[in-house]
C-alpha positions as CSV (number, residue, x, y, z in Angstrom):
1,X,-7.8,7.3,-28.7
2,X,-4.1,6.5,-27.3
3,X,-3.8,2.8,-26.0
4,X,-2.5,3.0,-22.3
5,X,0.9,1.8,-22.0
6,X,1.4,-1.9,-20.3
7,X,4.8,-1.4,-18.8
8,X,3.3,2.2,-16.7
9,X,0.6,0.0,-15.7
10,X,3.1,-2.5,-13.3
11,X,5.8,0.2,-12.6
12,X,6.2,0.4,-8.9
13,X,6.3,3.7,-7.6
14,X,10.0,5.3,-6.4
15,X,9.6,5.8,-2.4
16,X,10.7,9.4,-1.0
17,X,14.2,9.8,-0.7
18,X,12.9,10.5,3.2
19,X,11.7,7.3,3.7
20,X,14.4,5.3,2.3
21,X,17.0,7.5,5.1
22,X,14.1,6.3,7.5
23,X,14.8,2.9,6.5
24,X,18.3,3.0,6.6
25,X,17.7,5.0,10.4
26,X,15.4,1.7,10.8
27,X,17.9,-0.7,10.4
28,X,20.5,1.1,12.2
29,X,18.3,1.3,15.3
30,X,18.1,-2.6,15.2
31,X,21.8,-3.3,14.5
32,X,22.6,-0.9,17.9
33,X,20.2,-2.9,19.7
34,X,21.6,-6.3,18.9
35,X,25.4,-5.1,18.5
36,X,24.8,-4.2,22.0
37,X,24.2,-7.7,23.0
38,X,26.8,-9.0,21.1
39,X,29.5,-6.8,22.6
40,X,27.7,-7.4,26.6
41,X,27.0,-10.0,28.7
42,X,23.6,-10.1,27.1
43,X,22.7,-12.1,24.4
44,X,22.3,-11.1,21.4
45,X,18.5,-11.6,21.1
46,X,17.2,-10.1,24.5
47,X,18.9,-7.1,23.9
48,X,17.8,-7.0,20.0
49,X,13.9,-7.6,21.6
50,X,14.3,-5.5,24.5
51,X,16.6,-2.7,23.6
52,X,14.8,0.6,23.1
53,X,16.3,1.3,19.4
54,X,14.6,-2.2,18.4
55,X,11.5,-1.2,20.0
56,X,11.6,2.2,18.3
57,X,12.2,1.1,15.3
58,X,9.2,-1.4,15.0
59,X,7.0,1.7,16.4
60,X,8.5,3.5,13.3
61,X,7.9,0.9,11.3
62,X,4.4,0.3,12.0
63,X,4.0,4.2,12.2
64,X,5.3,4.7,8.7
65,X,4.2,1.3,6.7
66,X,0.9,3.0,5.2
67,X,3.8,5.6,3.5
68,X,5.8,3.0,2.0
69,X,2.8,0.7,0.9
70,X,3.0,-0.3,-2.8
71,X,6.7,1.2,-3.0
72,X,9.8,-1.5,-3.0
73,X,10.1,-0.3,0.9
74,X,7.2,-2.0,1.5
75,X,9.0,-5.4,1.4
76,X,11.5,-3.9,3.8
77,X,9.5,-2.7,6.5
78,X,7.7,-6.3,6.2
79,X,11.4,-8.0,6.5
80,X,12.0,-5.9,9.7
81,X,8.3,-6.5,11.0
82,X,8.4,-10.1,10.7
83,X,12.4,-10.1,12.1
84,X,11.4,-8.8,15.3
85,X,8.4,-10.6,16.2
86,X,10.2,-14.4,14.8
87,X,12.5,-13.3,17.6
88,X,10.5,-12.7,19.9
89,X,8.7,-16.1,19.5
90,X,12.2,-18.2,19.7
91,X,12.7,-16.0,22.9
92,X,9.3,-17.2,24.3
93,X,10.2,-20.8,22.9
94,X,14.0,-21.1,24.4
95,X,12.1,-19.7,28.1
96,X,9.6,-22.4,27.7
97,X,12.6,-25.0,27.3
98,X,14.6,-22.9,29.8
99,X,12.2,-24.0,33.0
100,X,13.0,-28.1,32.3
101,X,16.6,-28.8,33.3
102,X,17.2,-30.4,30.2
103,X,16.1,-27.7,28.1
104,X,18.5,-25.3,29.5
105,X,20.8,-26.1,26.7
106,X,18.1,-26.5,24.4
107,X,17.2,-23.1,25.3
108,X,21.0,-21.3,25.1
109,X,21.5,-22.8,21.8
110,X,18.1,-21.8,20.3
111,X,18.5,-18.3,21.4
112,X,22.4,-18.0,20.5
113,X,21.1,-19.4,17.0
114,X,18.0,-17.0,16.7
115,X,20.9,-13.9,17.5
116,X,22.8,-15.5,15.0
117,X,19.6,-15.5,12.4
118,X,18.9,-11.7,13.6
119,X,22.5,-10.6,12.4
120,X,22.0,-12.3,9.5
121,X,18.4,-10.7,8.6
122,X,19.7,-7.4,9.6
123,X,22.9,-7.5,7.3
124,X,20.6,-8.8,4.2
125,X,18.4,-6.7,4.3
126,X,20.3,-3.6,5.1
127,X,22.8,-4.6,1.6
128,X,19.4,-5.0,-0.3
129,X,18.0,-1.2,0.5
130,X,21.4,-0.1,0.2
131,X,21.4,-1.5,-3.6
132,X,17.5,-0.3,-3.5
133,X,16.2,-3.6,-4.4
134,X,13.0,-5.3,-2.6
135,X,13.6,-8.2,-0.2
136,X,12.3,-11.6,-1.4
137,X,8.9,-12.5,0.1
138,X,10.0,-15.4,2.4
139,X,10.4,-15.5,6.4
């Protein structure tokens, strides 16, 4: 009778070398979208949010999560999930504000900081798959 090794028991399993070059395609598809505001008169969130890359690439990554489910990918598609719709929140948040005079300001700066935050998410998590490690679970 052979005792069942502990350290095979918590191994996660090595995603596809297909769907980390989806990932990477993923996080491409956002960048374009919110590079695109950045170098327009848009900001950078509305055209993150509204951009058909960004909009493709949470399609693929809702199409595609059951494939990277237990894998280290997994925390990724999560990341990118939860980056879009955060956005989109703050978007909804800053036009609430946006209809008050006084909140116009309010409203610029929240969404000129959430662009900022998408940037940021984007460029973490793209140097984490790019060293193949999992992203932390936090927002």
């Amino acid at each position: 009778m052979t005792t069942p090794n502990p350290s095979s028991e918590t191994t996660v399993p090595h995603p596809s070398e297909g769907l980390i070059t989806l990932t990477h395609v993923i996080y491409a598809l956002h960048a374009f979208s919110a590079i695109t505001g950045l170098l327009s008169s848009a900001l950078i969130l509305t055209a993150f949010l509204t951009g058909w890359p960004s909009i493709i690439a949470v399609v693929l990554n809702y199409a595609k999560r059951a494939e990277v489910r237990g894998t280290w990918l997994d925390s990724h598609f999560g990341w990118q999930i939860r980056t879009f719709w955060y956005a989109l929140a703050w978007l909804l948040a800053g036009g609430v504000a946006f209809f008050t005079l006084v909140g116009i300001p309010v409203a610029l700066v929240v969404w000129i900081l959430t662009g900022l935050w998408v940037l940021y998410r984007i460029a973490r998590g793209w140097m984490t798959l790019s060293a193949e490690k999992p992203m932390p679970q936090q927002l």
